[in-house]
C-alpha positions, 0 to 999 in steps of 0.5 A: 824417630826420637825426636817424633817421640819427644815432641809428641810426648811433651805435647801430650803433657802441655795439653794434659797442663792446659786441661788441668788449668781448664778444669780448675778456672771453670770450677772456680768460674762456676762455683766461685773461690774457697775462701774457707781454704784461703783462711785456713792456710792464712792462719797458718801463715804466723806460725810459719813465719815465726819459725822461719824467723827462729830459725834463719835469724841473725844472731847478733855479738854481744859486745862489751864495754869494759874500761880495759879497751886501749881507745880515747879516753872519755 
């Protein structure tokens, strides 16, 4: 009996998907793409970026070059 009501459930949600995806390319068919949205999240795209960068950027170690290193002279 679960089984009956799992796959009915999970058909009713893949044709609640595919109803979605219809309704969204007809739109886009009828009324063309909104490229003003597009803009939008473009212009947000640098700013995203730069704190994506600051925040997962690997700090490099200073390394210092003073005399007292116990290598091969120069």
């Amino acid at each position: 009996m679960w089984f009956w009501i799992t796959i009915s459930a999970l058909c009713f949600v893949l044709l609640l998907i595919l109803e979605e995806f219809i309704y969204y390319f007809w739109n886009r068919y009828v009324y063309g793409a909104n490229y003003e949205r597009k803009r939008r999240w473009r212009g947000r795209l640098p700013v995203a970026s730069v704190i994506f960068k600051r925040l997962f950027h690997k700090r490099e170690k200073e390394i210092s070059n003073t005399n007292s290193d116990k290598g091969l002279p120069l």
